[in-house]
VMD Tcl script that draws the C-alpha trace (Angstrom):
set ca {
  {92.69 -27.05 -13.60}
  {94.69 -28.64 -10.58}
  {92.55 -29.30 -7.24}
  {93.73 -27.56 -4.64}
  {96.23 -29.77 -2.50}
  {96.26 -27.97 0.55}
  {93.34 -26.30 2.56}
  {95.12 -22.93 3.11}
  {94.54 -22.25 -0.29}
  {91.15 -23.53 0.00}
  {90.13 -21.15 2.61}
  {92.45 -19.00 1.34}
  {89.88 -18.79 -1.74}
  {86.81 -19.17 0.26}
  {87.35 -16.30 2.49}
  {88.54 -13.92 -0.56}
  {84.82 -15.20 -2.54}
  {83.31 -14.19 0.74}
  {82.67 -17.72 1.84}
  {83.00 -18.94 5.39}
  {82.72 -22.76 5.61}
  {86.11 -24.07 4.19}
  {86.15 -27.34 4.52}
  {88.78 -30.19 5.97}
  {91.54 -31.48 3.79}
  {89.32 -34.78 2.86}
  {89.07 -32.79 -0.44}
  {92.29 -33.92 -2.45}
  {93.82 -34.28 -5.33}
  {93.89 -38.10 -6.71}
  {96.97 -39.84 -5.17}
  {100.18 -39.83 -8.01}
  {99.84 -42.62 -10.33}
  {95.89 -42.90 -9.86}
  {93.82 -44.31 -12.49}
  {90.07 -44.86 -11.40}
  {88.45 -48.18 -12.76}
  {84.55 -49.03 -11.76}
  {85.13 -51.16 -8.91}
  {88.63 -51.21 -8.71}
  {88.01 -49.21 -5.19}
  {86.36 -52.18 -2.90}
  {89.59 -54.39 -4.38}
  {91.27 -55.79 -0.72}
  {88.90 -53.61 1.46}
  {87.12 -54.84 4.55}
  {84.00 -56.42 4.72}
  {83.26 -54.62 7.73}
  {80.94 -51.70 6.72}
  {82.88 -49.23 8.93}
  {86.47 -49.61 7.56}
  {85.34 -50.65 3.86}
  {86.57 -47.29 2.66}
  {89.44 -46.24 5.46}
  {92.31 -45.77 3.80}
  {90.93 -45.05 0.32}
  {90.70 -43.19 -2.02}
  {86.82 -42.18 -3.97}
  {86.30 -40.45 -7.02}
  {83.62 -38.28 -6.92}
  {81.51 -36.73 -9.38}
  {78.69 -33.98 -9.71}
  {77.76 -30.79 -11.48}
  {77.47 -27.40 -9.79}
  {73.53 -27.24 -8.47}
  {73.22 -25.13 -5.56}
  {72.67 -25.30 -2.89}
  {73.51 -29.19 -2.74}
  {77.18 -28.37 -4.55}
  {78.72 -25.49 -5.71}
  {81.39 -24.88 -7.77}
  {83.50 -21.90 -7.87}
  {87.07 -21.07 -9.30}
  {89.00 -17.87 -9.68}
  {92.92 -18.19 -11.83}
  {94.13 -21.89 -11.24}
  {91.97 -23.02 -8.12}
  {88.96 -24.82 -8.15}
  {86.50 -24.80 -4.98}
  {83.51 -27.21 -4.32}
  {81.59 -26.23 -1.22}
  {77.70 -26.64 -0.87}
  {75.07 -29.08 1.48}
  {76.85 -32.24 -0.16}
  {80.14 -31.56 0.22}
  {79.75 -30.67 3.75}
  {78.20 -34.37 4.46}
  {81.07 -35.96 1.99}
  {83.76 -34.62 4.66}
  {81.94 -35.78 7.61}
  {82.03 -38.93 6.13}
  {85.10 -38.86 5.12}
  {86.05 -38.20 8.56}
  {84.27 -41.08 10.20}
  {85.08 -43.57 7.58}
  {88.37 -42.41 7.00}
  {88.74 -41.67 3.45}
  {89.80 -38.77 0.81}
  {87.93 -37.68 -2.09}
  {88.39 -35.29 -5.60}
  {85.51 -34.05 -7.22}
  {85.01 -34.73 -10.88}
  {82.39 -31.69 -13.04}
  {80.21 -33.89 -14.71}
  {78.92 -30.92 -16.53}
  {82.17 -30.99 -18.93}
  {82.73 -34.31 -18.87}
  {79.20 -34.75 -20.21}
  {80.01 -32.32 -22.67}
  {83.00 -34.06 -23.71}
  {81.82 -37.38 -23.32}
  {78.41 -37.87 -22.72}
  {75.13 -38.83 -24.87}
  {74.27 -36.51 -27.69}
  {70.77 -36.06 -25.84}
  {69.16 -36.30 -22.31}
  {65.43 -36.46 -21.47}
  {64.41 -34.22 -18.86}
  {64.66 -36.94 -16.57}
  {68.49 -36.85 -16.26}
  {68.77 -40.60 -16.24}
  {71.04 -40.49 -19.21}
  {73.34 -37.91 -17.46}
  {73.11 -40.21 -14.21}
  {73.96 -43.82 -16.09}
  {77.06 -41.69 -17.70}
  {78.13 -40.25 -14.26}
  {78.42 -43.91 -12.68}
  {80.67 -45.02 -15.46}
  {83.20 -42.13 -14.96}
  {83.42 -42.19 -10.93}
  {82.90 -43.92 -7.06}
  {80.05 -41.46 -6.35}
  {77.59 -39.57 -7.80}
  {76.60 -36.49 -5.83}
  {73.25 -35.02 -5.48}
  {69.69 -36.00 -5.10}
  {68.92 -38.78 -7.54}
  {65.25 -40.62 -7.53}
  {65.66 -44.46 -7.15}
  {63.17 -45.53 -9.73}
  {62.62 -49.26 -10.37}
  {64.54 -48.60 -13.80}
  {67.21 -46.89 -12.34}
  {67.84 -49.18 -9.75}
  {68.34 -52.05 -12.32}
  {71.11 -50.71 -13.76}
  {73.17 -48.47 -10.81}
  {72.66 -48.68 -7.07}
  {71.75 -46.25 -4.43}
  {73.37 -45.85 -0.77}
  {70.82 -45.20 1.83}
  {68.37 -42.52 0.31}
  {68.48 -39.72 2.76}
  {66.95 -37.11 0.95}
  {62.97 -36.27 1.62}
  {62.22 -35.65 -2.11}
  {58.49 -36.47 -1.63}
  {56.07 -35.00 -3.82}
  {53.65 -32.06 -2.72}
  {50.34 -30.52 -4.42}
  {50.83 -26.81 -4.32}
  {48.29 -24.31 -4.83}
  {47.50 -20.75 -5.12}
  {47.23 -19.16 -1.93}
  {43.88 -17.52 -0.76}
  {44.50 -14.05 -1.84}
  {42.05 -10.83 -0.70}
  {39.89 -9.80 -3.26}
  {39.98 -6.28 -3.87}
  {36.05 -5.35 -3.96}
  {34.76 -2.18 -6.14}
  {32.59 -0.19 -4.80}
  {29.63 -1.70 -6.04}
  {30.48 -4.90 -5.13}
  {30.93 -4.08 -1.59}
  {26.99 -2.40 -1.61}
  {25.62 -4.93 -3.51}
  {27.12 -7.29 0.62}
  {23.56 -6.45 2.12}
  {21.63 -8.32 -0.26}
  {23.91 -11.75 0.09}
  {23.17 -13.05 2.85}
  {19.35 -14.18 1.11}
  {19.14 -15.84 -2.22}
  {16.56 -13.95 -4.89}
  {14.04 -16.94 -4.24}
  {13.98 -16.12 -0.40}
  {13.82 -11.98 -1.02}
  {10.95 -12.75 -2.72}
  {9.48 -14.73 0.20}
  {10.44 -12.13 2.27}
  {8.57 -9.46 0.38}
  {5.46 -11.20 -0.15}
  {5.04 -11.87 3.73}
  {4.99 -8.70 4.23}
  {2.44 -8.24 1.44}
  {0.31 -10.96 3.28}
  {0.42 -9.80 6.79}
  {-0.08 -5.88 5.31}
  {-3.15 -7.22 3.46}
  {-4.73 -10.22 6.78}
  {-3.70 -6.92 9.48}
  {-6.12 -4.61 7.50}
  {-9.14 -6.86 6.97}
  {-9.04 -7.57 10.39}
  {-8.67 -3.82 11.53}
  {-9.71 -1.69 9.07}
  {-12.55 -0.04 11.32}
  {-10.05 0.84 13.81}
  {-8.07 3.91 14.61}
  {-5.31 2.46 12.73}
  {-7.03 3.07 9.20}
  {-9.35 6.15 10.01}
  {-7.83 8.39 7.65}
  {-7.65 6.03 5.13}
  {-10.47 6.59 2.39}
  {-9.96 3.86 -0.33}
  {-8.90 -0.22 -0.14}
  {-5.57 0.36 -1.59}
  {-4.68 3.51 0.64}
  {-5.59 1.02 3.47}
  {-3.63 -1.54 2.44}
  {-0.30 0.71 1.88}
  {-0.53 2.44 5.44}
  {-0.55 -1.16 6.98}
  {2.62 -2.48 4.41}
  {4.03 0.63 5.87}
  {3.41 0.03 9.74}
  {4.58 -3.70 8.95}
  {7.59 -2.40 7.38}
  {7.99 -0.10 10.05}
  {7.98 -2.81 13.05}
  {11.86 -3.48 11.75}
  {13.04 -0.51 12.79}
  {11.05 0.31 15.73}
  {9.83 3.62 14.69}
  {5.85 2.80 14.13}
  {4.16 -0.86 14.45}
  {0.07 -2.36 14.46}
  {-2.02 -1.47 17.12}
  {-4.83 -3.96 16.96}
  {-8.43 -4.14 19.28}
  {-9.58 -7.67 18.07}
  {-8.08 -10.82 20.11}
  {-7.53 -11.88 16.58}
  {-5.29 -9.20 14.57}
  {-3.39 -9.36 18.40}
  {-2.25 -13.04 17.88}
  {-1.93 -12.23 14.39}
  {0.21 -9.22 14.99}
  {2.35 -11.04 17.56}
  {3.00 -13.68 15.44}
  {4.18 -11.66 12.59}
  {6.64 -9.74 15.20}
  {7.80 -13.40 16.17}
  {8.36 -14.03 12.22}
  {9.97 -10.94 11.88}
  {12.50 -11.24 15.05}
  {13.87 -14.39 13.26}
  {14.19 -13.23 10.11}
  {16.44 -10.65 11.00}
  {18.62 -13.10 12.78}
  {19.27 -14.54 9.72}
  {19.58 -12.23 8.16}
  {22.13 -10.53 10.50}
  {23.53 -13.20 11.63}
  {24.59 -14.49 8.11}
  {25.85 -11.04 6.93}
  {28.04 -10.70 10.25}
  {29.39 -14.39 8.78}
  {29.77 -13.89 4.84}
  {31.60 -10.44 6.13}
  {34.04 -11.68 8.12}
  {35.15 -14.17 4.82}
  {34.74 -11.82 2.03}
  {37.76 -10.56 1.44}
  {39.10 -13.48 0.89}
  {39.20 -15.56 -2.53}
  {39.26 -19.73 -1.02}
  {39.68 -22.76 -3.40}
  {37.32 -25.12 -3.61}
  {40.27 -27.99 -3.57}
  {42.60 -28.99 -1.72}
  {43.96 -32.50 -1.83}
  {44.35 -34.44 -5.20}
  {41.07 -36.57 -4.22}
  {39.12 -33.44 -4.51}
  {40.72 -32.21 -8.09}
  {40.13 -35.65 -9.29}
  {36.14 -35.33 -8.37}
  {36.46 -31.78 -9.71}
  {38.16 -32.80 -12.99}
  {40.52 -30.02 -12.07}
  {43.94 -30.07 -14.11}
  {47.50 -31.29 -12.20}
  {50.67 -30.31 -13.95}
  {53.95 -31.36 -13.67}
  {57.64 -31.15 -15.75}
  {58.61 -33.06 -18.03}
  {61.67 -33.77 -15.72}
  {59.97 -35.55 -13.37}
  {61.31 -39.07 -12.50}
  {57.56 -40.12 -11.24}
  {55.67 -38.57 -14.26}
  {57.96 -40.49 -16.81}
  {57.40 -43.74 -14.71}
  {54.43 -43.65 -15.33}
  {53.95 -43.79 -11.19}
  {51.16 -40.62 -11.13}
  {49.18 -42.17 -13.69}
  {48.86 -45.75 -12.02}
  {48.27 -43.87 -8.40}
  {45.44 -41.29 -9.86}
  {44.32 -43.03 -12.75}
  {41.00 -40.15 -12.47}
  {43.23 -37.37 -12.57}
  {44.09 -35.43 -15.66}
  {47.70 -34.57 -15.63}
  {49.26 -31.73 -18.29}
  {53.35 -32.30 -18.36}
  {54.56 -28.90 -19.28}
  {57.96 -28.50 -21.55}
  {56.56 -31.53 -24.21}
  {55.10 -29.50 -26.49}
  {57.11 -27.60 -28.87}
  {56.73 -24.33 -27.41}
  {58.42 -25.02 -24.18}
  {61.17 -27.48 -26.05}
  {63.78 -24.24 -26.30}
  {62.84 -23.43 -22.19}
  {65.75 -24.37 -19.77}
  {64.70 -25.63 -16.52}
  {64.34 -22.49 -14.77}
  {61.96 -20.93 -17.31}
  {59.76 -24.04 -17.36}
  {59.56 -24.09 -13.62}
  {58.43 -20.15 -13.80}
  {56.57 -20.96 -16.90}
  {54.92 -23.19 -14.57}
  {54.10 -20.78 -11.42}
  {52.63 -18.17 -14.01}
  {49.97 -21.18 -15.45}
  {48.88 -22.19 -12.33}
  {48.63 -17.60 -11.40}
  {46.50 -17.35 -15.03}
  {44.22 -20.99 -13.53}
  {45.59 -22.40 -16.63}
  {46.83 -25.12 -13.75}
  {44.98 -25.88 -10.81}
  {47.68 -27.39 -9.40}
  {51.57 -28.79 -9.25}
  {53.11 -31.60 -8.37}
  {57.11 -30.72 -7.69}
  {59.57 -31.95 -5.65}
  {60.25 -30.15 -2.24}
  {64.26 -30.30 -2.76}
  {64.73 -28.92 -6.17}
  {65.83 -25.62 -5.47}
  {63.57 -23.91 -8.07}
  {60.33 -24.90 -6.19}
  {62.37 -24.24 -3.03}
  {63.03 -20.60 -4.14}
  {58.93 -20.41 -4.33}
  {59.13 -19.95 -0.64}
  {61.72 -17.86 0.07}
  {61.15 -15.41 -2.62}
  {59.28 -12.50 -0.98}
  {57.44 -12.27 -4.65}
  {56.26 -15.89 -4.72}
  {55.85 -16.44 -0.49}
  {52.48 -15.54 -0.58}
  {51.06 -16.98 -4.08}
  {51.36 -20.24 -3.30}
  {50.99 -22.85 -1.04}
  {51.56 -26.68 -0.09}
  {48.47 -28.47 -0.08}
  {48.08 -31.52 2.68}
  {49.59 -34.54 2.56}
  {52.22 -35.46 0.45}
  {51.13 -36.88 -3.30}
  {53.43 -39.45 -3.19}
  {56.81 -40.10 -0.29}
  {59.46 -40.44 -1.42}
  {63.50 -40.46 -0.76}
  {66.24 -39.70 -3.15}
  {70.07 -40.06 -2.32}
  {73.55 -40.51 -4.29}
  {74.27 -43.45 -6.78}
  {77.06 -45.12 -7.48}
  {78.03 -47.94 -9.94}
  {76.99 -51.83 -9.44}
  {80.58 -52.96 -9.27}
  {81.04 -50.85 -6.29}
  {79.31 -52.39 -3.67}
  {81.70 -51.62 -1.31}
  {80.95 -48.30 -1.61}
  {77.51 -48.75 -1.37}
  {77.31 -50.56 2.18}
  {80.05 -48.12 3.67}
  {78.39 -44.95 2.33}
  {74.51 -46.22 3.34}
  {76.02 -46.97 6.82}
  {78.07 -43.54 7.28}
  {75.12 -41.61 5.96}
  {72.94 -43.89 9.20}
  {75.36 -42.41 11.34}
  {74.97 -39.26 10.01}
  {71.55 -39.30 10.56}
  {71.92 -40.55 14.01}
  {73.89 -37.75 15.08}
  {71.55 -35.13 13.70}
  {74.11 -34.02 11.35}
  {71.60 -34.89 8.11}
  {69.19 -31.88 9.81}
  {72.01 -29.74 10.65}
  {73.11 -29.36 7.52}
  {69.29 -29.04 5.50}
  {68.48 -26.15 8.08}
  {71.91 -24.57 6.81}
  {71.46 -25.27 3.45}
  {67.72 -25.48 2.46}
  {66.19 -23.62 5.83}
  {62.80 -23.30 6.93}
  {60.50 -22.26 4.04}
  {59.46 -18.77 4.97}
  {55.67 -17.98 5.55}
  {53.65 -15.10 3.84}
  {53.32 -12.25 6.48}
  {50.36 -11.95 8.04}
  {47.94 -9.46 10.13}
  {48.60 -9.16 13.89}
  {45.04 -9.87 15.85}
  {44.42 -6.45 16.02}
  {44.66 -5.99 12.55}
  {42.29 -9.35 12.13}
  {40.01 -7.55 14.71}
  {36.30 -7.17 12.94}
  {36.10 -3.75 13.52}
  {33.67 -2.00 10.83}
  {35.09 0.19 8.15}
  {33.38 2.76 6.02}
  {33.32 0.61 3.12}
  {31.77 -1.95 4.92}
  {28.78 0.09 5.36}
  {28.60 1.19 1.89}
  {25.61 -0.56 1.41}
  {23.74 1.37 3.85}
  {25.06 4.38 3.29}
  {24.02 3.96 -0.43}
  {20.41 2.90 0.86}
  {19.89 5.91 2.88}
  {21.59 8.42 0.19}
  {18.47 6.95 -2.25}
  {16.31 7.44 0.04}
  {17.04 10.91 1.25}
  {16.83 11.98 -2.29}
  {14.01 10.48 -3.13}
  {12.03 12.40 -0.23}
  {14.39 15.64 -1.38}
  {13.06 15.52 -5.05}
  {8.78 14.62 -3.71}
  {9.35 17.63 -1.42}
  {10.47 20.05 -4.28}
  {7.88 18.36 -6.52}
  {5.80 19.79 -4.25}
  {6.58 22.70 -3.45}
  {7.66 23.90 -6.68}
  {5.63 22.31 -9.40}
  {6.24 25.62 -11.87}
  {9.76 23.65 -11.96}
  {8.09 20.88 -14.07}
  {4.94 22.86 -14.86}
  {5.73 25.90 -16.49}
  {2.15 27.22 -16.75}
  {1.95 27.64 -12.72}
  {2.55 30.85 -11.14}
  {6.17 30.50 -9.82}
  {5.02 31.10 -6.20}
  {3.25 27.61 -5.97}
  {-0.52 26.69 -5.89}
  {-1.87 29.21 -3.35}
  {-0.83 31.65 -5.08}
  {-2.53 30.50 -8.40}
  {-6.10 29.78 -5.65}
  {-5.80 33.61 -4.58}
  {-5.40 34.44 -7.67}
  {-7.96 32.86 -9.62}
  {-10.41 33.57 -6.43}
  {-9.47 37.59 -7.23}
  {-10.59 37.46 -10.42}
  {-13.93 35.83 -9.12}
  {-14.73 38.49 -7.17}
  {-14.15 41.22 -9.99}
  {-15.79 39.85 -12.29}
  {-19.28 38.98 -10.63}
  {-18.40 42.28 -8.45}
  {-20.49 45.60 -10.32}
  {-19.85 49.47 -9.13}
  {-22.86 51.63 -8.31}
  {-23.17 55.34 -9.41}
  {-23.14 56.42 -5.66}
  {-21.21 54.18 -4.80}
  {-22.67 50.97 -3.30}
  {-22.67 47.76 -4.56}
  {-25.53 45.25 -5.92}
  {-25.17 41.58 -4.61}
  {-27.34 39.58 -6.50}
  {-30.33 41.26 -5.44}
  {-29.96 41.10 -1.66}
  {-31.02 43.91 0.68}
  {-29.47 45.91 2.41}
  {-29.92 48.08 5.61}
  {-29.28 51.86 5.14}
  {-27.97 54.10 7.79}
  {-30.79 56.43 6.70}
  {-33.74 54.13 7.98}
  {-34.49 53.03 4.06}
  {-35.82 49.24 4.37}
  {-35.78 47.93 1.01}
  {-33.58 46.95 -2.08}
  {-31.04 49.12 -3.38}
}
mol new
graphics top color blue
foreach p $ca { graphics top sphere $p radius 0.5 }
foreach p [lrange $ca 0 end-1] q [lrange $ca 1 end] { graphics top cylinder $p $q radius 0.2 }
display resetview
């Protein structure tokens, strides 16, 4: 297909694919008669950095990878637009220069190696042979840069840890009641409960002469009445009222006990509330997965990972490189970097170590879905810059192109176009302050509410006990145990009761006074 030799047509196209940004005519075809040959560019050009490419000509190459260059065509015209192509005709336009863009994706095809690691470095050592310019961030390893060079590496490709974001936990029911007894440990509930045994038990020897314990007949009756007036000093409703100097200072200093207790108590649930809902890691750096023996994972594209550069920095940490198994052999690149997010969901990986400007990890935070999953831990793991490449023969090319892209970054134009291009990562949505407020919600008191619901029908079912006893005894009378007393006492009294022929009574031999003046027994 023919490039497109004027830029009418090229915004012509652009506009029609819904595209705004046509670009300057730096985009040409190659000049009649051209035949590129490595090096064959810098032949008569000036040593000056700033004119070393004015008048020529550059052969460019690179594959369509948004957002960094794009490639669309629709009948007979071809269009390359993207984040690089945009900074190739600014350069162009300061160092004076035209360019035509060669897809590396059929060349390679047509004339590359049978096979590429996931590195790419085959595909990169094949692009330099077949242009000026390769396009697109490439990592300047040690290996790499022994065989091609690199222009001024303007891309920040550094390498981040990123993590699953602190989600909120959606508590059950039982897990919200089961809040009141956190804030202690078993070992200290325990404690707690045997102090009040202890000052139940000291409080009674001391007083059990006293008002206090007057209606109390036996030791252990005693003893529960002042477990329940120690109990009852929480709330207010009933306390100790000691006579002796002693159970006073005794007394006070259980009240004393008491008052900080409950601060702890309160003040810790008020605390382990307020960050319940939500589900921290315990790591967050790479020093802290190293001393946690947590698992890193990376793809088997990584320039870093195959340099063996992780390894040497973090000898301590383990490292899984996903897509070398067979499993993950048939994945393309986009499958292995969501293969990927979903291990590190599942905790299968407690963390990843990507690049920030491949676009798959950049579409991690701008995907609504992804946003709020995960997160960039800290520092970087390692800095690092990546920029184009070009051939060793070239060196012309080289100085002019590391010196534009200076200027370029100079004049702000390098940040200009990555907030066009690449943009701010976007940040998970979160609560307004009023919606962060600590106001209390009902299932917050579930725990109490639960408490008193036992309660009440514990004193519900003693009172119907009770008063209803034919419910469990089925020999009672059904109207309770007065009823049975007057009862049985009725029968008493007809049975030791005996009627008289004229009609008066005998009582056990017992006189009894006659109207009639008769003194004597009847």
């Amino acid at each position: 297909m023919p490039y497109i030799p004027r830029p009418s047509l090229c915004c012509t196209f652009l506009i029609s694919a819904r595209i705004t940004n046509c670009f300057a005519s730096y985009q040409v075809p190659p000049p009649a008669g051209f035949r590129w040959q490595a090096g064959a560019i810098c032949t008569n050009s000036s040593p000056l950095s700033s004119q070393a490419l004015r008048g020529k000509h550059l052969l460019v190459s690179s594959n369509s990878w948004a957002p960094y260059s794009i490639k669309q065509h629709a009948n007979d015209i071809i269009a390359w637009w993207g984040h690089d192509i945009d900074l190739m005709n600014e350069l162009a336009q300061y160092l004076g220069f035209t360019y035509s863009v060669v897809d590396l994706n059929s060349s390679y095809a047509t004339h590359g190696p049978d096979v590429t690691d996931g590195t790419y470095t085959p595909f990169l050592f094949h692009a330099v042979n077949l242009s000026d310019l390769v396009l697109q961030p490439w990592d300047p390893t040690t290996y790499r840069r022994d065989v091609i060079s690199f222009p001024q590496p303007f891309y920040d490709n550094s390498r981040v840890l990123v993590l699953k974001s602190p989600s909120t936990k959606e508590s059950d029911f039982w897990e919200i009641a089961s809040q009141l007894l956190k804030p202690f440990t078993p070992t200290l509930w325990i404690a707690v409960a045997c102090l009040f045994l202890v000052n139940a038990v000291v409080l009674f020897m001391l007083e059990w002469d006293q008002e206090d314990f007057q209606d109390e007949k036996t030791i252990i009756g005693g003893v529960s009445h002042s477990l329940y007036l120690s109990t009852m000093l929480l709330t207010g409703a009933g306390a100790h009222n000691p006579h002796s100097m002693i159970g006073r200072f005794f007394s006070a200093s259980w009240g004393l006990t008491l008052l900080l207790i409950v601060s702890w108590y309160t003040a810790d649930l008020a605390s382990s509330r307020t960050v319940s809902k939500v589900a921290d890691l315990s790591w967050s750096s790479i020093e802290d997965m190293k001393s946690q023996g947590r698992t890193a994972c990376v793809h088997r594209g990584d320039t870093l990972q195959a340099s063996g550069l992780y390894q040497r920095m973090h000898p301590d940490l383990y490292i899984r490189v996903i897509g070398d198994n067979d499993d993950d052999a048939t994945l393309t690149a986009e499958q292995l970097f969501a293969r990927m997010l979903g291990l590190l969901e599942v905790g299968e990986c407690d963390g990843l170590i990507v690049e920030t400007l491949d676009p798959r990890v950049h579409a991690w935070f701008q995907s609504p879905e992804t946003t709020c999953k995960v997160q960039v831990a800290g520092a970087p793991v390692k800095s690092w810059f990546a920029g184009w490449a070009t051939n060793k023969r070239s060196a012309c090319v080289e100085q002019a192109i590391g010196y534009g892209l200076q200027v370029m970054d100079e004049r702000q134009v390098l940040q200009q176009l990555r907030m066009k291009y690449l943009g701010i990562p976007k940040r998970c949505p979160t609560k307004s302050l009023v919606e962060q407020s600590s106001a209390v919600d009902v299932a917050d008191l579930a725990g109490i509410f639960l408490l008193y619901l036992v309660c009440g029908l514990a004193s519900v079912a003693a009172v119907v006990i009770k008063k209803f006893p034919h419910l469990f005894h089925p020999t009672l009378h059904p109207r309770g145990t007065k009823q049975n007393a007057r009862d049985r006492n009725e029968r008493e009294t007809t049975e030791n009761s005996v009627v008289q022929p004229c009609g008066t009574k005998q009582s056990e031999g017992k006189a009894e006074t006659r109207t009639d003046g008769y003194q004597g027994e009847i």
